[in-house]
Structures are given as C-alpha cells and as structure tokens.
C-alpha positions in Angstrom: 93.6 72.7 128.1 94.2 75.7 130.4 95.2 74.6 134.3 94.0 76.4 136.8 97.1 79.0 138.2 98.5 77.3 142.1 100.0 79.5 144.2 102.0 78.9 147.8 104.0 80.7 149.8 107.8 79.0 150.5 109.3 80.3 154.2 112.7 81.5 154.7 113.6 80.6 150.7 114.5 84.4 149.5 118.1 84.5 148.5 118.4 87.9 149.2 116.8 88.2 152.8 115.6 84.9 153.5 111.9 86.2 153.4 109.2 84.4 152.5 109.2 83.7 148.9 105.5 83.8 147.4 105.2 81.4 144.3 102.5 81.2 141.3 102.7 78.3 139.0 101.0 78.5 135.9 100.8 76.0 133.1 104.5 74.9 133.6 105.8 78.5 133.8 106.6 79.9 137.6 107.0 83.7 139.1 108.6 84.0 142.3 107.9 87.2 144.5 109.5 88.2 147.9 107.5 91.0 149.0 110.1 91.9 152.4 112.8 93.1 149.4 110.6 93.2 146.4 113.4 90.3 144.8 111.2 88.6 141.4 112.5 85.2 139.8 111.4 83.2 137.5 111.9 79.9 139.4 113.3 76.7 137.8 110.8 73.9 139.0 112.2 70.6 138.8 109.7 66.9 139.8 111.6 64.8 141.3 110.6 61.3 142.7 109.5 62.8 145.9 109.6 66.2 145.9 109.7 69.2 144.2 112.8 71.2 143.6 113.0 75.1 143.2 115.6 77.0 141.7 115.6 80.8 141.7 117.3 82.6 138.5 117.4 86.2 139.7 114.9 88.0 136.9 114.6 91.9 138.6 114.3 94.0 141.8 111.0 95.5 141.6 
C-alpha cells in the first residue's frame, strides 16, 4: 500500500536562520527544506502520545 505524500510548513523551526522549515512526509521517510538559506534535512519524526516530535539531522546546503 503506497500513502499519499503530506506536506506542511513548520514556522520559525530552521536551525540555521529560524526560517520556515517546509516538510514532506512520505511513507515514513521525511525531507525537510528551508528555502530563506536553502538548509535540507532529513528530519527524524518521532509519535508521541500527543504530538509529534521533529528532529533535524543536517543532510546538505543546497
């Protein structure tokens, strides 16, 4: 079974320049984007009780 890809957009969550981080999920792998300083992650997505968390493992500067 093939999910459909989500996307969002996280505010002020760049490490780099606190820029708006834009996010793709696709079947349990993530891409993170900021396109103010062109920083890429690929994002560790954790599901906790109530939220989810995101951490962002520098991948390249684009």
């Amino acid at each position: 079974m093939v999910l459909k890809a989500q996307e969002t957009t996280v505010p002020s969550s760049c490490v780099v320049c606190k820029g708006d981080v834009h996010l793709k999920v696709t079947d349990g792998q993530a891409l993170a984007f900021c396109p103010t300083c062109h920083y890429v992650a690929r994002p560790l997505l954790d599901v906790l009780h109530d939220r989810l968390r995101l951490r962002l493992a520098p991948v390249a500067k684009a």
